[in-house]
mmCIF file of the N, C-alpha and C atoms, coordinates in Angstrom:
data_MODEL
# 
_entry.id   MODEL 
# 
loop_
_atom_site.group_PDB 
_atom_site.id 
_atom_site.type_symbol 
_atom_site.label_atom_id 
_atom_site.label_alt_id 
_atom_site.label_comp_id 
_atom_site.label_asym_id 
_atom_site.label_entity_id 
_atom_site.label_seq_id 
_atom_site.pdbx_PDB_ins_code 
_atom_site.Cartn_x 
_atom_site.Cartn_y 
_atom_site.Cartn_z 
_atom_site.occupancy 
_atom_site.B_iso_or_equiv 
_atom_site.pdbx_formal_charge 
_atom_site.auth_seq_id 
_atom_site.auth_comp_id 
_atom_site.auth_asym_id 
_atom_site.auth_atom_id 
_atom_site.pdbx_PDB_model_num 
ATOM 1   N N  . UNK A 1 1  ? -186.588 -33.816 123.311 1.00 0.00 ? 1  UNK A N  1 
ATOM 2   C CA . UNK A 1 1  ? -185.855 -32.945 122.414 1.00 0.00 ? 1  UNK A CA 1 
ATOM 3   C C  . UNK A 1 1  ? -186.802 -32.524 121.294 1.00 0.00 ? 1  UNK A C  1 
ATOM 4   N N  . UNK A 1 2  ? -187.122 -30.938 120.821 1.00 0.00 ? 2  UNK A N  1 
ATOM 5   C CA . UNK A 1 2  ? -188.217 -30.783 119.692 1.00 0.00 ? 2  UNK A CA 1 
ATOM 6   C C  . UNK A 1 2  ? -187.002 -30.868 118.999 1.00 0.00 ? 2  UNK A C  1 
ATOM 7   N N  . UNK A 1 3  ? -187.670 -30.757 117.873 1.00 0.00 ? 3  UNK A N  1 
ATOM 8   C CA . UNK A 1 3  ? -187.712 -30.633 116.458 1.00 0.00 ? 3  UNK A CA 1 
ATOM 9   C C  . UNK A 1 3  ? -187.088 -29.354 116.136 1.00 0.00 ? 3  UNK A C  1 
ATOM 10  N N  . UNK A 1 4  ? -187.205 -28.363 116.600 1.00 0.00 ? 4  UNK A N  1 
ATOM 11  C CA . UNK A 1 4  ? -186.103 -26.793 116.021 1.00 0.00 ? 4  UNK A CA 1 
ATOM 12  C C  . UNK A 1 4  ? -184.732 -27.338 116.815 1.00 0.00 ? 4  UNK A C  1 
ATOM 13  N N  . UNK A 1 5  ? -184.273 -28.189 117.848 1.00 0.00 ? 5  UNK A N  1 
ATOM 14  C CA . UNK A 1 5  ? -183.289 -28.411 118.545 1.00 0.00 ? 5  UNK A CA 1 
ATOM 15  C C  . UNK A 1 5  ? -181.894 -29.255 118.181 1.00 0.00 ? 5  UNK A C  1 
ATOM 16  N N  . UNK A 1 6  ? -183.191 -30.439 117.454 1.00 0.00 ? 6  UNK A N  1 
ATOM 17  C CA . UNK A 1 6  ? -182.351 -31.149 116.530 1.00 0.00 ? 6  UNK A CA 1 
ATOM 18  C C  . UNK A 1 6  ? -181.660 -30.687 115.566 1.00 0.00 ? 6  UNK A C  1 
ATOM 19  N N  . UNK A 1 7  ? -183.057 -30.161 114.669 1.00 0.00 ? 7  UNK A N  1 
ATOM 20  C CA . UNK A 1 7  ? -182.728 -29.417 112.925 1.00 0.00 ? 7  UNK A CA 1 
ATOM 21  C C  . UNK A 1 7  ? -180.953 -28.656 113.764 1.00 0.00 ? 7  UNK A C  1 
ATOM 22  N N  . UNK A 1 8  ? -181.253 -27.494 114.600 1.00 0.00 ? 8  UNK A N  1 
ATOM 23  C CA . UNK A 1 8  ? -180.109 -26.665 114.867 1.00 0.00 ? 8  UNK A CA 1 
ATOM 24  C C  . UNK A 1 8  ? -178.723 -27.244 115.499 1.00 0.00 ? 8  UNK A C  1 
ATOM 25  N N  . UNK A 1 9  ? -178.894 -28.034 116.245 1.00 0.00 ? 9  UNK A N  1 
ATOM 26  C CA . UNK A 1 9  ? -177.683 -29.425 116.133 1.00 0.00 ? 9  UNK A CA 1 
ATOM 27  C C  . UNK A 1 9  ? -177.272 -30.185 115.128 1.00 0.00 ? 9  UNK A C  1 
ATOM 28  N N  . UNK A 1 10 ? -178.003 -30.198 114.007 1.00 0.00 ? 10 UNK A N  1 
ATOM 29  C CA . UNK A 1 10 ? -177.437 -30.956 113.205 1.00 0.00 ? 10 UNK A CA 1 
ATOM 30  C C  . UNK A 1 10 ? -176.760 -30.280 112.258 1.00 0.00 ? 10 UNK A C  1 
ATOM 31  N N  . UNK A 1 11 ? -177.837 -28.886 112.344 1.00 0.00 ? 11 UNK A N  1 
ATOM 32  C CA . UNK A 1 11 ? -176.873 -28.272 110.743 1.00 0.00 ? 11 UNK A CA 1 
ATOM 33  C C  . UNK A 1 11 ? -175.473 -27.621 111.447 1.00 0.00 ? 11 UNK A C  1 
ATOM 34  N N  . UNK A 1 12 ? -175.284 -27.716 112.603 1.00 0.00 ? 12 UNK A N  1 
ATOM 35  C CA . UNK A 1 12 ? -174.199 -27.242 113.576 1.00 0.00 ? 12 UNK A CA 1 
ATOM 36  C C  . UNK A 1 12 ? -172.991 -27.835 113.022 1.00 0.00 ? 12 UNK A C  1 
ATOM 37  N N  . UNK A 1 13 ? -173.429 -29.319 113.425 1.00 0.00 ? 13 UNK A N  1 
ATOM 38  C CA . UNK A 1 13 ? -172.276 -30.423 113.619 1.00 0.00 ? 13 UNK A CA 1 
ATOM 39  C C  . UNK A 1 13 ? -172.242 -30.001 111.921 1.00 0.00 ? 13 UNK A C  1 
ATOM 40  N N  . UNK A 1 14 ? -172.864 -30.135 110.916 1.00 0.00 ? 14 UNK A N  1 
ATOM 41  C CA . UNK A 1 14 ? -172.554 -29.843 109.579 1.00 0.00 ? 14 UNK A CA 1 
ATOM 42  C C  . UNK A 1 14 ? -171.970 -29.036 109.125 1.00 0.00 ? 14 UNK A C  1 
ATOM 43  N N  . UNK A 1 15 ? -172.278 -28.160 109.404 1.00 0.00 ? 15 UNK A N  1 
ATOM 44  C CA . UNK A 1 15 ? -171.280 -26.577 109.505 1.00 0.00 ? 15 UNK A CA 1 
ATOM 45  C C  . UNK A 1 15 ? -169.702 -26.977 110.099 1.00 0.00 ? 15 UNK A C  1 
ATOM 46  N N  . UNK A 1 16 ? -169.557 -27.691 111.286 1.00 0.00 ? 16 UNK A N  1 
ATOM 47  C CA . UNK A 1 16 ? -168.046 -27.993 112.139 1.00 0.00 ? 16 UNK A CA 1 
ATOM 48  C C  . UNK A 1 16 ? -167.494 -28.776 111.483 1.00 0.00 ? 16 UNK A C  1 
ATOM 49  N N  . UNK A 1 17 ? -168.374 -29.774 110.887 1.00 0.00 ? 17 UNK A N  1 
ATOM 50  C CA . UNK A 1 17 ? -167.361 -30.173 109.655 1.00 0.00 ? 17 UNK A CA 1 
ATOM 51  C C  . UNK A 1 17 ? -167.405 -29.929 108.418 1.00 0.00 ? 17 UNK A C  1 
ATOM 52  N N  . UNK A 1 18 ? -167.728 -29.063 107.666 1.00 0.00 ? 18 UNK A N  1 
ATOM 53  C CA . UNK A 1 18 ? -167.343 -27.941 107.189 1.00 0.00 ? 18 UNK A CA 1 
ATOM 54  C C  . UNK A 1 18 ? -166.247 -27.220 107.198 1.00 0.00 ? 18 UNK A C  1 
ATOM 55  N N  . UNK A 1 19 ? -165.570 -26.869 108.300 1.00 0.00 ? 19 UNK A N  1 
ATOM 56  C CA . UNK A 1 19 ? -164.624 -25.896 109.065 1.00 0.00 ? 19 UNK A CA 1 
ATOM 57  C C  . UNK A 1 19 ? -163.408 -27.189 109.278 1.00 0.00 ? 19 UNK A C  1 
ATOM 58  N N  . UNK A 1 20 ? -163.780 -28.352 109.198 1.00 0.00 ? 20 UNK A N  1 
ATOM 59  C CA . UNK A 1 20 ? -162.463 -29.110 109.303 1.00 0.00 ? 20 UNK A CA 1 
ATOM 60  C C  . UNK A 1 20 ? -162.313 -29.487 108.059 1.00 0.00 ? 20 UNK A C  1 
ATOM 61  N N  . UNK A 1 21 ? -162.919 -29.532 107.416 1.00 0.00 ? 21 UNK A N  1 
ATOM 62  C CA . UNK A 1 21 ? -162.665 -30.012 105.755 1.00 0.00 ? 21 UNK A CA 1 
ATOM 63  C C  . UNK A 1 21 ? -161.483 -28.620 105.283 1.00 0.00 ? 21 UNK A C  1 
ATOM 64  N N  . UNK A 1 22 ? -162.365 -27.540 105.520 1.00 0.00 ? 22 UNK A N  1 
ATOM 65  C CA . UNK A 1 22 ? -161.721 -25.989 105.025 1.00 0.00 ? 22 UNK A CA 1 
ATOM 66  C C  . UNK A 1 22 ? -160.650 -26.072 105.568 1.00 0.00 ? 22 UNK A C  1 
ATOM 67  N N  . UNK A 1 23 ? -160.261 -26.476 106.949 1.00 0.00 ? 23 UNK A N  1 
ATOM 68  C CA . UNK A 1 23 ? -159.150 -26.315 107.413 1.00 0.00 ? 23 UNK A CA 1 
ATOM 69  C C  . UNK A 1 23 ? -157.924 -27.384 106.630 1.00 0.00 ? 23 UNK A C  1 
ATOM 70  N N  . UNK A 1 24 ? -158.680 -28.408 106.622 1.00 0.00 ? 24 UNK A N  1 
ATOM 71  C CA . UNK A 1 24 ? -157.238 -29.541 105.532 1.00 0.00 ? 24 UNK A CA 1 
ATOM 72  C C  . UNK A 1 24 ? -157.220 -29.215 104.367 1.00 0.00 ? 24 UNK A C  1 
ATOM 73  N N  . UNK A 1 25 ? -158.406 -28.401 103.589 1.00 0.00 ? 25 UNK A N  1 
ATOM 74  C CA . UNK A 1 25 ? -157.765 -27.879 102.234 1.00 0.00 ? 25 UNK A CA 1 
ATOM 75  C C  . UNK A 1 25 ? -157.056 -26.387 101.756 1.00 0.00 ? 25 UNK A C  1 
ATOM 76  N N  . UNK A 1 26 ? -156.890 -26.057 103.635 1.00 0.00 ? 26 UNK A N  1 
ATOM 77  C CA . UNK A 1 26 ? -156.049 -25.037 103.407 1.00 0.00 ? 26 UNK A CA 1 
ATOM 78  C C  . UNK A 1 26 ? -156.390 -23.585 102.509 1.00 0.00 ? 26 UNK A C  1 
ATOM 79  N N  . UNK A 1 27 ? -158.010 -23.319 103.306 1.00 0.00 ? 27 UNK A N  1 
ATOM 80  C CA . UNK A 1 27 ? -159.195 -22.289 102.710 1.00 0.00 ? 27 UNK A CA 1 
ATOM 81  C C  . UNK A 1 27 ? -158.483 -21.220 103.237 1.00 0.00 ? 27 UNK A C  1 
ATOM 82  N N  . UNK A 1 28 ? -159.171 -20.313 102.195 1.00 0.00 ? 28 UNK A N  1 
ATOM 83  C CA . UNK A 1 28 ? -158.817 -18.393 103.754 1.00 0.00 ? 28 UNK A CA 1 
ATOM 84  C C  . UNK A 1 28 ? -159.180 -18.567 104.854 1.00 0.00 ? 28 UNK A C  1 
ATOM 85  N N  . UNK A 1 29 ? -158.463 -17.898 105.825 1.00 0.00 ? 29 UNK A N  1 
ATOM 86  C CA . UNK A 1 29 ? -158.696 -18.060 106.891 1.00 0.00 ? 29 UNK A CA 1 
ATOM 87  C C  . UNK A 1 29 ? -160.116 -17.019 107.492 1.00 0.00 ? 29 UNK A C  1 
ATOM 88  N N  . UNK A 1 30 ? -160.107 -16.123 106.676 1.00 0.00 ? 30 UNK A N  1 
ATOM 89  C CA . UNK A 1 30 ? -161.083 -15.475 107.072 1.00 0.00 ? 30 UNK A CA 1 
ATOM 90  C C  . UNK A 1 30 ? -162.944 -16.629 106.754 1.00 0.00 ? 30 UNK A C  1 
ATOM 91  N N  . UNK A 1 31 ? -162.729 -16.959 105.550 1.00 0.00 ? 31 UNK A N  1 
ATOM 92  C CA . UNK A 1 31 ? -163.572 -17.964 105.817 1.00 0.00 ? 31 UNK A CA 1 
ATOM 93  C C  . UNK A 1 31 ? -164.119 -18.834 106.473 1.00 0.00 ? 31 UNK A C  1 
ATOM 94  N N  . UNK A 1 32 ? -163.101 -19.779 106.896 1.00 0.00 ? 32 UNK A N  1 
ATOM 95  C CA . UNK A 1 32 ? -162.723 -20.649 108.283 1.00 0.00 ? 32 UNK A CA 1 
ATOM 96  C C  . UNK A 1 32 ? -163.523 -19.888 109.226 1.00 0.00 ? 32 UNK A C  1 
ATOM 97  N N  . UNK A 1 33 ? -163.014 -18.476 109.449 1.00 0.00 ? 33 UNK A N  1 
ATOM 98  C CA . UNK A 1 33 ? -163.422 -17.943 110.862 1.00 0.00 ? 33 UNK A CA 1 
ATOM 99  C C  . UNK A 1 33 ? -165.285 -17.686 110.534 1.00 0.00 ? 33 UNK A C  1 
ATOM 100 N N  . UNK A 1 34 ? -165.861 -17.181 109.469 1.00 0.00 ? 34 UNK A N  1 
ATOM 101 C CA . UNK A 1 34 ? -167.243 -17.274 109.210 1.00 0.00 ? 34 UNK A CA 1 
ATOM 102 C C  . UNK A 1 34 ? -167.885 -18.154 109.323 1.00 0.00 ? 34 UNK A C  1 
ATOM 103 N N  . UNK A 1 35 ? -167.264 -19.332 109.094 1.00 0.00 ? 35 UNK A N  1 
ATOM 104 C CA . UNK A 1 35 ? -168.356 -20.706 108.689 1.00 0.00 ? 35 UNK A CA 1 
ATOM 105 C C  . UNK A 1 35 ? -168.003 -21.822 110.380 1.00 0.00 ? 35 UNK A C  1 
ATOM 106 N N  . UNK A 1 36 ? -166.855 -21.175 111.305 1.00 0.00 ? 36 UNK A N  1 
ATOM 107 C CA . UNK A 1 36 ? -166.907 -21.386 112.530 1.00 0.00 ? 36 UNK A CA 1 
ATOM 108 C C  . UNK A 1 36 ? -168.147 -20.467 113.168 1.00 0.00 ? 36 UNK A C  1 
ATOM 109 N N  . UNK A 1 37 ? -167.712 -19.565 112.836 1.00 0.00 ? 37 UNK A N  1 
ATOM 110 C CA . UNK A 1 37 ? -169.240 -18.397 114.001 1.00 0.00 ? 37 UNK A CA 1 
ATOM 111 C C  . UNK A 1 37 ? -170.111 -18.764 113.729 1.00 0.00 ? 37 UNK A C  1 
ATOM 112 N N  . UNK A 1 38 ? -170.442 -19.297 112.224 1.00 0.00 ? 38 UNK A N  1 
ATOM 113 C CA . UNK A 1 38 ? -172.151 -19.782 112.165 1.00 0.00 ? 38 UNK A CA 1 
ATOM 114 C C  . UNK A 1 38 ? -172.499 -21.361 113.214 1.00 0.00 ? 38 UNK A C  1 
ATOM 115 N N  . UNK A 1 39 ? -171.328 -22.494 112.528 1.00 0.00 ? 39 UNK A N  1 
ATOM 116 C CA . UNK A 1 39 ? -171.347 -23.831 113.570 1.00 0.00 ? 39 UNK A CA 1 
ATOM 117 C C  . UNK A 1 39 ? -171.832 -23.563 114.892 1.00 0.00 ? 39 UNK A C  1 
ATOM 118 N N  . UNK A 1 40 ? -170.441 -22.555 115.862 1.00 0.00 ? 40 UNK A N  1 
ATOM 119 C CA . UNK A 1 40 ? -170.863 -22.401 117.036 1.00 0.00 ? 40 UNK A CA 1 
ATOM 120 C C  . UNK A 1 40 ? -172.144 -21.704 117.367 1.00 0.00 ? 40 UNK A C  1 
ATOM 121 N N  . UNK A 1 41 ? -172.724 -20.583 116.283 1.00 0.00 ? 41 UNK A N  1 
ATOM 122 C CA . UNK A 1 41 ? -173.995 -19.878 117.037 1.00 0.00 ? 41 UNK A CA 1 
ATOM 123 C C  . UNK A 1 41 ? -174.921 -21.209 116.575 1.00 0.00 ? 41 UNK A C  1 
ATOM 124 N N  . UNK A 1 42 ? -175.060 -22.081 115.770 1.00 0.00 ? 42 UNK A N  1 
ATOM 125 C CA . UNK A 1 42 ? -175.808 -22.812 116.035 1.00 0.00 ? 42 UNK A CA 1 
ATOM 126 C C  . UNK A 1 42 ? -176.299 -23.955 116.396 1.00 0.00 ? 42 UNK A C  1 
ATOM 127 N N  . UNK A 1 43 ? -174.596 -24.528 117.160 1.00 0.00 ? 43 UNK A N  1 
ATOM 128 C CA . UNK A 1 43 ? -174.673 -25.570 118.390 1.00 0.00 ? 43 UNK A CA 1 
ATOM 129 C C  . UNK A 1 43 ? -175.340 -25.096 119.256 1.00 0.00 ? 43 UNK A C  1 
ATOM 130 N N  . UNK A 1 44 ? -174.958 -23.549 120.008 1.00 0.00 ? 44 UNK A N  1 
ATOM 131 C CA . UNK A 1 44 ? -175.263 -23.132 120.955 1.00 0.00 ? 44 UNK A CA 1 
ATOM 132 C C  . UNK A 1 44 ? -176.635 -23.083 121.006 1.00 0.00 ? 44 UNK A C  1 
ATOM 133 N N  . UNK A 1 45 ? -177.317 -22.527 120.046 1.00 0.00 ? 45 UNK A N  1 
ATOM 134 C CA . UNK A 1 45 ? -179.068 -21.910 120.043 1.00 0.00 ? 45 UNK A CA 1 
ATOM 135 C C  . UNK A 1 45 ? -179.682 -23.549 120.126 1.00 0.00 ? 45 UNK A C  1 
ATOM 136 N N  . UNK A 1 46 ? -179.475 -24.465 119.788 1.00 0.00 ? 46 UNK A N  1 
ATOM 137 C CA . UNK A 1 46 ? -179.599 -25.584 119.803 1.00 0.00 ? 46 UNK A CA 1 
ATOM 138 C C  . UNK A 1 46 ? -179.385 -26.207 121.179 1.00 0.00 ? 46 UNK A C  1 
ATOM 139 N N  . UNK A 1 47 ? -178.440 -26.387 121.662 1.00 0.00 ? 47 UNK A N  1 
ATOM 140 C CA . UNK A 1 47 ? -178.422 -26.608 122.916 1.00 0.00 ? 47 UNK A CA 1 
ATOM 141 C C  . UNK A 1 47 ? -178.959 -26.005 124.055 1.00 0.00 ? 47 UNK A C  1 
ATOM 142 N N  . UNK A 1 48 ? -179.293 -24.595 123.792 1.00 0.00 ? 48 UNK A N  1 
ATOM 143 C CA . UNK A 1 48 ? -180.516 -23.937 124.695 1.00 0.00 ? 48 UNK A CA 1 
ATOM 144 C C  . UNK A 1 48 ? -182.051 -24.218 123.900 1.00 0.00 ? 48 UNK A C  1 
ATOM 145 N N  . UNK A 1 49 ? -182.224 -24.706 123.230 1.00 0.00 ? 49 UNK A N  1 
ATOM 146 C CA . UNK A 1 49 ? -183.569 -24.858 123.074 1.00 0.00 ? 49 UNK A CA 1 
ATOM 147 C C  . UNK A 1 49 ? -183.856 -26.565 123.496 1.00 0.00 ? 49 UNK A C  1 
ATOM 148 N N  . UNK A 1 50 ? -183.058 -26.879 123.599 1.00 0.00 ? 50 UNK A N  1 
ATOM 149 C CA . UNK A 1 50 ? -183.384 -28.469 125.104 1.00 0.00 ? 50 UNK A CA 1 
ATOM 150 C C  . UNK A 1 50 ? -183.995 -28.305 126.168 1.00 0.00 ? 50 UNK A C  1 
ATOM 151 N N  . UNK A 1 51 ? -185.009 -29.036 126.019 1.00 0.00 ? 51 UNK A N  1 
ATOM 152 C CA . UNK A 1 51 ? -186.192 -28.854 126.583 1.00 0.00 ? 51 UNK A CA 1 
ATOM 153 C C  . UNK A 1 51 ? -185.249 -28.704 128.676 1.00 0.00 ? 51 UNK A C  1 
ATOM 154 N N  . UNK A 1 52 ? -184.159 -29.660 128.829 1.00 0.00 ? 52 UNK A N  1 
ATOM 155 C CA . UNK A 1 52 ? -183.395 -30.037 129.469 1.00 0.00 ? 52 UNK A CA 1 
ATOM 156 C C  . UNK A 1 52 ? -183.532 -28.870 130.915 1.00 0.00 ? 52 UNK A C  1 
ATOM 157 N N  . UNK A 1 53 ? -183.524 -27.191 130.286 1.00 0.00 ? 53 UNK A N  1 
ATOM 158 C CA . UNK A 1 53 ? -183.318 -26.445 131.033 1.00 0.00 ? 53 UNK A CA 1 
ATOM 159 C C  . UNK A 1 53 ? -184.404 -25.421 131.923 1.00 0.00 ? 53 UNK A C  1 
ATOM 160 N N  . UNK A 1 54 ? -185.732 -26.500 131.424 1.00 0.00 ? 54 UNK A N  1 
ATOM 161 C CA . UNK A 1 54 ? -187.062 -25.636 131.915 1.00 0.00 ? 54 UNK A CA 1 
ATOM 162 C C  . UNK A 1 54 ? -187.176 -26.388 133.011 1.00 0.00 ? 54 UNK A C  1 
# 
């Protein structure tokens, strides 16, 4: 696993909870929906940069 794969998994999972905190304190929802699109685009870019798929 490098090092850009991790960093982008982690600030992911940080971001997702983020989005559950926002969600129990009952944030805008439009917010919620921003700070979800960032989590998921950067689980995802993260999980394709695993070495896993070469």
């Amino acid at each position: 696993m490098s090092g850009a794969a991790t960093a982008l998994l982690l600030v992911g999972l940080f971001l997702a909870g983020g989005v559950y905190s926002f969600v129990k304190q009952q944030m805008p929802r439009s917010l919620i929906v921003l700070l979800s699109i960032g989590a998921a685009m950067c689980l995802v870019a993260g999980v394709l940069r695993l070495e896993v798929w070469n």
